[in-house]
C-alpha positions as CSV (number, residue, x, y, z in Angstrom):
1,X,105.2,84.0,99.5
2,X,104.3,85.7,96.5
3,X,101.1,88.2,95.8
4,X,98.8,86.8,92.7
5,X,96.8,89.1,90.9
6,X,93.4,87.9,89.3
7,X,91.7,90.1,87.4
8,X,88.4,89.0,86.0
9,X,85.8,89.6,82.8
10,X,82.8,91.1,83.6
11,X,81.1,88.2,82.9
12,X,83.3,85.7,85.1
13,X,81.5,83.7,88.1
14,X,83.5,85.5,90.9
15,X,82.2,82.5,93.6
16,X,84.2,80.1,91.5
17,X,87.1,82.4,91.4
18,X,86.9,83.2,94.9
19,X,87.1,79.3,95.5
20,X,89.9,78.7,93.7
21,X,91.6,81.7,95.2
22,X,91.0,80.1,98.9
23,X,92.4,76.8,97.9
24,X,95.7,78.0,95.8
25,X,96.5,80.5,99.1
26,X,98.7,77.9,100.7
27,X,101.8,79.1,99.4
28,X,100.6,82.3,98.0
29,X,98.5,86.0,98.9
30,X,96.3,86.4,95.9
31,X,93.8,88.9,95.0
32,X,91.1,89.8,93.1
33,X,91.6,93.1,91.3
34,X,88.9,94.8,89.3
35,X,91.7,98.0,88.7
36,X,94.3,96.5,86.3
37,X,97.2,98.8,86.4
38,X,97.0,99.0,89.8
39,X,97.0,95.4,90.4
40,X,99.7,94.8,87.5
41,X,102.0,97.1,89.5
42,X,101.8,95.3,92.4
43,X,101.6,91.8,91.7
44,X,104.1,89.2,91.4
45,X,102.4,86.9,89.4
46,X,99.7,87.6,86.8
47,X,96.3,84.6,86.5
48,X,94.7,85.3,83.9
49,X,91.9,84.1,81.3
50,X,92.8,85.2,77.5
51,X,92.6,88.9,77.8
52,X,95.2,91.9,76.9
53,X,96.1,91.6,80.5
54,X,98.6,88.9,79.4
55,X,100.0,91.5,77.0
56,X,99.8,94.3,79.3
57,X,102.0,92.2,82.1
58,X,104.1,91.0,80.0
59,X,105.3,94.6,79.1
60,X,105.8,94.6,83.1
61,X,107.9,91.8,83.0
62,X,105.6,89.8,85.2
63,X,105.1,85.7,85.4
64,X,102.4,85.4,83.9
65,X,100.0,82.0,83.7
66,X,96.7,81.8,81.3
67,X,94.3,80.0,83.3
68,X,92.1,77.9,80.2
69,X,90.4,75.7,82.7
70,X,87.6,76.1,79.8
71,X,89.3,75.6,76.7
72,X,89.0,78.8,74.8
73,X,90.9,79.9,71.5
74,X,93.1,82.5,71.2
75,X,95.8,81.7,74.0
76,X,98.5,80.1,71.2
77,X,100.2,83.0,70.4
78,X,101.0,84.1,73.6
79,X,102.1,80.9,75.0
80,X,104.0,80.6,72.0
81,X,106.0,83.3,72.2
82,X,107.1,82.2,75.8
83,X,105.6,84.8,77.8
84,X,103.6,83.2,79.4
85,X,102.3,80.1,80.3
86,X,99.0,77.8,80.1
87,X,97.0,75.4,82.5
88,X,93.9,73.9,81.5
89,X,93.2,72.2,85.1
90,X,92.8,73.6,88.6
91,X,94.6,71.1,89.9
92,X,98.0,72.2,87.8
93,X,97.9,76.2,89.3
94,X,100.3,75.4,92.1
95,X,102.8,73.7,90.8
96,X,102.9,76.6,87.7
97,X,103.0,79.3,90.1
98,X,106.4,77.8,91.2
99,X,107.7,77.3,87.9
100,X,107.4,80.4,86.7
101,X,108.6,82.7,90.1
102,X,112.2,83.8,89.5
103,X,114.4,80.7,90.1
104,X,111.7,78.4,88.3
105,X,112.3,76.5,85.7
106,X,110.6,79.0,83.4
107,X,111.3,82.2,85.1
108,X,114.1,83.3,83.1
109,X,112.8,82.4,79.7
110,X,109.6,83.5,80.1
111,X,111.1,87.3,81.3
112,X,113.7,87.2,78.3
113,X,110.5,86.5,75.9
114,X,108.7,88.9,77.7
115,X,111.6,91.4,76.3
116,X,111.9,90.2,73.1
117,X,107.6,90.6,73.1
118,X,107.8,93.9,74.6
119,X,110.4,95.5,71.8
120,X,108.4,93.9,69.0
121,X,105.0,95.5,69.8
122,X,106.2,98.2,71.7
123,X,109.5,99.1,70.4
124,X,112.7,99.6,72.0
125,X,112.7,100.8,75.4
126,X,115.9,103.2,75.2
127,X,114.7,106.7,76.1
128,X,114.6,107.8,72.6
129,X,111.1,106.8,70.5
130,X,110.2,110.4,70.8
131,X,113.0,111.3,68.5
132,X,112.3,108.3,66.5
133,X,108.7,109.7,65.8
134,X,110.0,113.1,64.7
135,X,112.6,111.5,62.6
136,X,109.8,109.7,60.7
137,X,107.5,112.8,60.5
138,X,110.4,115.3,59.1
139,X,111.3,112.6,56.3
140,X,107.7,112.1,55.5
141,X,107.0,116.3,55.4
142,X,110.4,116.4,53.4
143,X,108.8,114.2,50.4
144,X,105.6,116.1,50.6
């Protein structure tokens, strides 16, 4: 049993979402979250549409599946970079969820992209981008 989070655009049709919620709860709690970080902390697994949600969890390390049942642009460049991954039929949202839990055959890759994602638009995680940023600023006020 896993906890999904599903966290909708304004301008989503919640009945349809609340369908397909009721019919993928077999194997699975899901919810539909209207306060991201909230529902990003607590969820397992991340549904979403393209959105900066499938940024934002992958900086959590969460599984993480773009649901494209309608075909829209702009989901390449995350499922290229391996953090997540993409269905473009209802009918494929089970079997994905199981793929991508720890253990599944996408589990570990996806969480080692998500790392590799998080350092490059984040920066390291190490405890020390503070100093970084005062590094920078004293040799850019020395030059001045």
């Amino acid at each position: 049993n896993c906890l999904a989070l599903v966290k909708p655009h304004a301008c989503d049709d919640l009945a349809a979402i609340v369908r397909l919620l009721k019919r993928t709860s077999s194997h699975s709690r899901a919810r539909l979250c209207t306060q991201l970080l909230e529902g990003l902390l607590m969820a397992d697994i991340v549904i979403s549409q393209i959105s900066t949600v499938v940024a934002e969890a992958a900086y959590l390390r969460k599984p993480i599946i773009i649901a494209d049942f309608e075909h829209v642009a702009g989901w390449d460049a995350y499922t290229r970079s391996g953090i997540c991954i993409r269905v473009t039929r209802e009918s494929e949202l089970s079997a994905s969820v199981n793929t991508i839990l720890p253990g599944g055959a996408a589990g570990e890759a996806m969480q080692v992209a998500q790392v590799g994602f998080s350092e490059q638009y984040l920066g390291r995680s190490d405890g020390q981008s503070a100093s970084r940023v005062v590094n920078a600023l004293e040799e850019v006020c020395s030059v001045l």
